[in-house]
C-alpha positions in Angstrom: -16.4 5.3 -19.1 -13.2 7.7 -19.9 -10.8 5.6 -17.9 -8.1 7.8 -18.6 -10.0 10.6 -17.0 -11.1 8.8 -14.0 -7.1 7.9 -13.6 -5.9 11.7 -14.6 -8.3 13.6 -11.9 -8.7 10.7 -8.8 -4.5 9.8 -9.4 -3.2 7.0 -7.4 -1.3 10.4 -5.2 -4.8 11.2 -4.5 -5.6 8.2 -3.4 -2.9 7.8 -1.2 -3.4 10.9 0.9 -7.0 9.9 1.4 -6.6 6.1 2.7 -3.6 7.6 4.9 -5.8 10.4 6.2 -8.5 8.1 6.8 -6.2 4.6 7.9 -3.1 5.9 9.0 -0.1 4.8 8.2 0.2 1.4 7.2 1.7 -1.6 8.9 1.9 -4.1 6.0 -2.1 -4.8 6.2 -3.5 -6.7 3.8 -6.1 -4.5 2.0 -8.8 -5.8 -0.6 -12.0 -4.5 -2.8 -15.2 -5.5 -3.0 -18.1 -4.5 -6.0 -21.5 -5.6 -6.1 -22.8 -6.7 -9.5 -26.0 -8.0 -10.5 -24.4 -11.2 -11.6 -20.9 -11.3 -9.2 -19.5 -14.2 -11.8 -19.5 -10.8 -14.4 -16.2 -10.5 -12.5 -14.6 -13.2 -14.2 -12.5 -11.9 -16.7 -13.5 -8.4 -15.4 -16.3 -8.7 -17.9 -18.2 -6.5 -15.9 -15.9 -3.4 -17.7 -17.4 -3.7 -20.7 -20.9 -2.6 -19.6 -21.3 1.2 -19.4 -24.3 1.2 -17.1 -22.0 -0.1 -14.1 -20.2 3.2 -13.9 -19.8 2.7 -9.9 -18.3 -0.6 -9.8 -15.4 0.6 -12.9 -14.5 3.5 -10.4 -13.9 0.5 -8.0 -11.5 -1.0 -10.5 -9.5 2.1 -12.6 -9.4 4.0 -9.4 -9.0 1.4 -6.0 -7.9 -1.6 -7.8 -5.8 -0.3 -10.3 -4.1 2.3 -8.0 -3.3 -1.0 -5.6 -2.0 -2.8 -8.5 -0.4 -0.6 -11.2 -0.6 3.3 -9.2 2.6 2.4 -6.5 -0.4 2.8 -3.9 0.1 -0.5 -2.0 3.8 0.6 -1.7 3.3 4.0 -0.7 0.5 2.8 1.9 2.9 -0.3 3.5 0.0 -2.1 2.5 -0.5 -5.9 1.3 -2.8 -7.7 -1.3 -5.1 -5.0 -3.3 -7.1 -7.9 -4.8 -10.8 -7.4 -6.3 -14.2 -9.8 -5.6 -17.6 -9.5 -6.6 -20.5 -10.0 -4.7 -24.2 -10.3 -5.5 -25.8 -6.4 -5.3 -28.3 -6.6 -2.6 -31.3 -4.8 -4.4 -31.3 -2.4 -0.9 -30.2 0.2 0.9 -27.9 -1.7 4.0 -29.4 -4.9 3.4 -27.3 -8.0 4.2 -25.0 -9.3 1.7 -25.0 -12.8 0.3 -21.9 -14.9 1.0 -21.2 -16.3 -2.4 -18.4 -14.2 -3.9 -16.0 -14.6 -6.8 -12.8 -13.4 -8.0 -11.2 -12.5 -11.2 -10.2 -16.0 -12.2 -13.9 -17.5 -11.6 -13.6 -19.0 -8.3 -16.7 -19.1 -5.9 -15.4 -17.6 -2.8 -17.4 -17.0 0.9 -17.1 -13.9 2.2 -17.2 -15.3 5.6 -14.7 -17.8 5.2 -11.9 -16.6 2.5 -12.7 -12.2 2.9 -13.5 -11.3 6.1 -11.0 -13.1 8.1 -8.1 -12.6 6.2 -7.7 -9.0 5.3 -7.4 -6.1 7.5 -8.5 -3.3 5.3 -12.0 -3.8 3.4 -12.8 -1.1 0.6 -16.6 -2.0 -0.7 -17.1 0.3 -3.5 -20.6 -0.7 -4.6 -24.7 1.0 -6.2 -26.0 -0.3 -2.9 -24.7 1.0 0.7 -22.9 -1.7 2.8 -22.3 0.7 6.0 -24.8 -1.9 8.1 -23.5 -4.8 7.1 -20.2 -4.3 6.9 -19.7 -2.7 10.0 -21.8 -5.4 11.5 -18.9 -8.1 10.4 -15.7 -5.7 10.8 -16.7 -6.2 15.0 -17.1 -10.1 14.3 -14.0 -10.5 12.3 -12.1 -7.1 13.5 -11.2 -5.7 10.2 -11.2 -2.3 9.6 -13.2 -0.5 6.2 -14.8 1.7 4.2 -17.9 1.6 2.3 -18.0 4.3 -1.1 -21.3 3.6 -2.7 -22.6 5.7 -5.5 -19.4 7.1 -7.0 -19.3 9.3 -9.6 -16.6 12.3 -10.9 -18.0 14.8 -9.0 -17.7 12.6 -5.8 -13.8 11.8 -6.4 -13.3 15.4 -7.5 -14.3 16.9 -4.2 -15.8 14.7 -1.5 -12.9 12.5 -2.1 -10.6 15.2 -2.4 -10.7 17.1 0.7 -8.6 17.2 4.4 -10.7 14.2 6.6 -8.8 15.8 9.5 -10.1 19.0 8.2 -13.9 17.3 8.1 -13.3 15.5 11.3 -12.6 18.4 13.4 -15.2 20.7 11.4 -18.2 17.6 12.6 -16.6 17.8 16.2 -17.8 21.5 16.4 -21.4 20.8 15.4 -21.6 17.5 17.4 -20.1 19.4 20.4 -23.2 21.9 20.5 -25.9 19.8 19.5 -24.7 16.5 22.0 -27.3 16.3 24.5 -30.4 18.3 23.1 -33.6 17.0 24.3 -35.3 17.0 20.6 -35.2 18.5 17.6 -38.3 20.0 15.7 -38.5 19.9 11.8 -41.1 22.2 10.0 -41.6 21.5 6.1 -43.8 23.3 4.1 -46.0 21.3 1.3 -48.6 22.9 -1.2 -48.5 26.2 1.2 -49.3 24.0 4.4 -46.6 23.3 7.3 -46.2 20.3 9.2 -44.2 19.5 11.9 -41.4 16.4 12.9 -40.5 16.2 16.7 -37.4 14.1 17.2 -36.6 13.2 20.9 -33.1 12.4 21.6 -33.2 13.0 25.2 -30.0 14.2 26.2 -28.2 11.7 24.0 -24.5 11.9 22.5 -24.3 13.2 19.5 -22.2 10.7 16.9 -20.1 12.2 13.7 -19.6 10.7 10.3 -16.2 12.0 9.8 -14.1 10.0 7.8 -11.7 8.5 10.0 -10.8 4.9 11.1 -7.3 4.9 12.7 -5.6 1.8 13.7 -6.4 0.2 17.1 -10.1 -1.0 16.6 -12.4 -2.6 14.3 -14.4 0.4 12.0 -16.1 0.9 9.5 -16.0 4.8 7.9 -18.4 5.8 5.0 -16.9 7.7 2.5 -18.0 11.1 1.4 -18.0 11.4 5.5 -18.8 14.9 7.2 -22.2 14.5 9.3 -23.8 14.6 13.2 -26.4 12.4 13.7 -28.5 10.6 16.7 -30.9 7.8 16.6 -34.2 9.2 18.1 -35.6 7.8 21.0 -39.0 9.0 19.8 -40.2 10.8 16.9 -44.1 11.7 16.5 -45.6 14.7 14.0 -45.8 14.6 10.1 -43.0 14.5 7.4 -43.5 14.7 3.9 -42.1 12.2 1.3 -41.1 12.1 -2.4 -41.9 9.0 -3.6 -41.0 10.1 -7.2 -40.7 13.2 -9.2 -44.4 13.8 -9.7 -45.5 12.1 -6.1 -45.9 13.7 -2.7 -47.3 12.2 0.4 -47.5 13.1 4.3 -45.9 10.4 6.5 -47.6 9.8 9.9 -45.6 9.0 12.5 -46.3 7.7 16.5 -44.3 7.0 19.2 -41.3 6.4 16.8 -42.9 4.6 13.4 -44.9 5.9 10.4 -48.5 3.7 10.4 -49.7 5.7 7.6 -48.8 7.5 4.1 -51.7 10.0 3.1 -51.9 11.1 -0.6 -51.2 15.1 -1.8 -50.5 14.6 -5.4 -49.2 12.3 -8.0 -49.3 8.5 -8.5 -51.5 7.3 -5.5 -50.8 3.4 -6.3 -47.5 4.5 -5.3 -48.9 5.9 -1.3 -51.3 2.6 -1.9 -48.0 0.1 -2.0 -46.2 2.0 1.3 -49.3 2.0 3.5 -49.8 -1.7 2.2 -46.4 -2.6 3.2 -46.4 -0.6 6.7 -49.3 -2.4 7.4 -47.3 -6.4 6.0 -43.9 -5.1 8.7 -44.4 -2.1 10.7 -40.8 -2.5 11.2 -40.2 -0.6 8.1 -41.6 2.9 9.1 -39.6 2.4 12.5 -37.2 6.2 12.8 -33.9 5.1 12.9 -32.1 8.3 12.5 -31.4 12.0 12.3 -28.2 13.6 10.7 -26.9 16.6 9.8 -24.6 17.5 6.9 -21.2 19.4 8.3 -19.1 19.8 4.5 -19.1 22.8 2.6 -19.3 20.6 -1.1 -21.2 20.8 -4.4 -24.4 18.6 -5.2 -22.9 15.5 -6.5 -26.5 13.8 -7.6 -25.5 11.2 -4.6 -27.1 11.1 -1.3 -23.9 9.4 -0.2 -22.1 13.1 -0.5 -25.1 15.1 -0.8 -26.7 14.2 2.9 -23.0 15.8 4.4 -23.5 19.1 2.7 -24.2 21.8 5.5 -27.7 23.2 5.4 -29.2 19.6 4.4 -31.5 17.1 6.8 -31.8 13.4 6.6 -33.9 11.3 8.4 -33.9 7.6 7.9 -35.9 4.4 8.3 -35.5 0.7 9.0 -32.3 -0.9 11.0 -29.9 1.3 12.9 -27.7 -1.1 14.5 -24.6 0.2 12.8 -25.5 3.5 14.0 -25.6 2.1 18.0 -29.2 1.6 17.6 -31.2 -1.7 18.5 -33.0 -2.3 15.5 -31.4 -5.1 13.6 -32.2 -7.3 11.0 -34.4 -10.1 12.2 -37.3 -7.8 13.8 -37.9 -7.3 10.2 -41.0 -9.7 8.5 -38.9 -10.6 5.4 -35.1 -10.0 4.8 -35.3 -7.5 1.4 -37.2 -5.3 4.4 -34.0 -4.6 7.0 -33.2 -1.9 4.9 -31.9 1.5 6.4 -33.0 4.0 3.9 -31.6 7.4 4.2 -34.6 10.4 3.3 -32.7 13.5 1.9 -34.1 16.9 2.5 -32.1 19.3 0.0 -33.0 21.8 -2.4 -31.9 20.5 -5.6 -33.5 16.8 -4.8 -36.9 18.1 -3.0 -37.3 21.3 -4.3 -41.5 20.5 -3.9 -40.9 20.5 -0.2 -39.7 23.5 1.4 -37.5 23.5 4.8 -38.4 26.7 6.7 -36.6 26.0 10.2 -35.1 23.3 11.4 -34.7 23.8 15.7 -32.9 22.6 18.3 -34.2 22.5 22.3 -31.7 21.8 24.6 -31.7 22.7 28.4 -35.1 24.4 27.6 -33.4 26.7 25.1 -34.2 27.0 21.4 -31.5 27.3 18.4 -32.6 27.6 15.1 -30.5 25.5 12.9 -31.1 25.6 9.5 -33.4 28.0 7.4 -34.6 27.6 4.3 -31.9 25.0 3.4 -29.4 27.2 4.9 -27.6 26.9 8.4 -28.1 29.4 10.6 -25.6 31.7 12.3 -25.8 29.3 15.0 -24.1 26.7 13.1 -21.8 28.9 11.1 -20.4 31.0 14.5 -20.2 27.4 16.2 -18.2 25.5 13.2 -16.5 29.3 12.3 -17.8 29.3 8.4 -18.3 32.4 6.7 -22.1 33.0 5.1 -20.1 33.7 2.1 -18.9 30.7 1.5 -22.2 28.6 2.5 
């Protein structure tokens, strides 16, 4: 990777305005980074550097570690420490994280023992999402964090680069109308035929993705930020699903869990293997989520940025503790299950499936929220964009 790139366009001053926007002002915490790599001993040596395919963990290093080391960020932040550690990469979505880590030098380290406990700002910067986890130990250990999987240029160019203040009052707008709808209804359309998703949230309070994690509690922020979202109560209808780019099928869902994938087109092993596993832990078609994208950004490639772009839907499965739901890890069969995998409705990722409303019902009124991938004036008059620039 073009290191001197990365470092020109994401500059240690960038980096400082976003970890104060997000932290605060610092108080001499002691801040550290944490990569997944296949093998986390790769991180002896930083070995790890020298292999191109692990764009998202050399970010981690020329951007966060180098800025905390050589960029004047620890300084400017008040902060303490900026050291790296590898763990093992999870293979999943959310999935819990080994303990074993190492450092630089080749010492085995426990993330429980030697991370956790003694740092008060946590940075994972990591292929596989640690928001579950993570903010699963920051209220064991009280640390505070933020998880940045998937990184790429466009990602540090704009969702990186923008006013969290700005985002966090922009989600406060959309979660202020939306808080306390009775359900949502999602229509897609699939080889000219619509189908229907009715999420029930029950007068529940909307929560926001927003970037911010101020002194005063443990948190855990997830960085692009910028979305509403609620875990359903109960979800029933049909949902469409890209399994890959030339493989469609309709997922069936009850009473809050899909029992059953039916083919449309494309590789039908592929539907053959998800109704086969539905059927091994039906924990893994459980609904855990509903959110809403609130930034005005570019596609980036990443769902990480790409589900907080405005006019974009995302349902997910699997665990949804982190997100105040009651779905954790051990209702799951197996371990490499308790996954909480984020499905991205957007029209330069499922351009097969087409999103023709998207409606809100709430105190027996409908709003139309999104059209055709586009929000509605609804959502533009309540969060005061202009079509134009949507």
């Amino acid at each position: 990777m073009n290191t001197d790139a990365s470092q020109r366009i994401f500059d240690p001053f960038s980096l400082t305005r976003l970890l104060k926007t997000s932290f605060g002002s610092g108080n001499s915490e002691r801040v550290c980074v944490l990569i997944d790599l296949p093998n986390p001993k790769d991180v002896t040596d930083f070995a790890f550097l020298k292999d191109e395919s692990l764009s998202i963990q050399n970010y981690g290093h020329e951007v966060f570690y180098k800025g905390f080391k050589d960029g004047g960020v620890l300084a400017e932040m008040n902060w303490t420490g900026g050291e790296l550690y590898a763990y093992k990469e999870t293979g999943g979505s959310n999935l819990d994280m080994e303990d074993a880590c190492f450092d630089p030098e080749g010492n085995e380290l426990s993330l429980d023992k030697d991370i956790y406990p003694n740092y008060d700002i946590i940075l994972v910067v990591s292929t596989y999402s640690a928001t579950a986890p993570l903010t699963a130990k920051c209220k064991e250990f009280g640390f505070r964090g933020a998880t940045l999987h998937g990184l790429n240029q466009i990602i540090l160019d704009t969702g990186l680069s923008v006013n969290y203040q700005e985002v966090s009052d922009d989600a406060e707008k959309l979660r202020a109308a939306l808080t306390k709808a009775d359900y949502f209804e999602i229509d897609f359309e699939v080889e000219s035929r619509t189908y229907t998703l009715r999420l029930s949230t029950n007068g529940q309070e909307a929560q926001k993705s927003h970037g911010l994690c101020p002194p005063g509690k443990p948190d855990v922020a997830n960085l692009p930020a910028g979305e509403v979202y609620f875990v359903p109560e109960s979800v029933d209808g049909v949902f469409p699903f890209k399994y890959a780019e030339e493989t469609i099928g309709l997922l069936h869902v009850k009473e809050g869990k899909i029992f059953k994938s039916q083919f449309v087109y494309g590789d039908y092993s592929l539907i053959q293997d998800h109704n086969e596993r539905l059927k091994e832990d039906p924990m893994i078609g459980v609904i855990g989520e509903l959110g809403f994208g609130t930034q005005v950004l570019p596609f980036s490639g990443r769902d990480i940025q790409d589900e907080k772009i405005l006019g974009t839907v995302h349902i997910a499965t699997g665990r949804d503790d982190h997100l105040g739901g009651h779905i954790t890890p051990d209702l799951f069969k197996e371990h490499k299950n308790a996954s909480h995998d984020d499905v991205l409705y957007a029209p330069h990722k499922t351009p097969e499936i087409r999103l023709p409303e998207v409606r809100m019902i709430k105190d027996g009124k409908t709003e139309i929220l999104i059209q055709n991938y586009k929000p509605s004036s609804f959502v533009t008059d309540t969060m005061e964009y202009q079509l134009a620039s949507v």
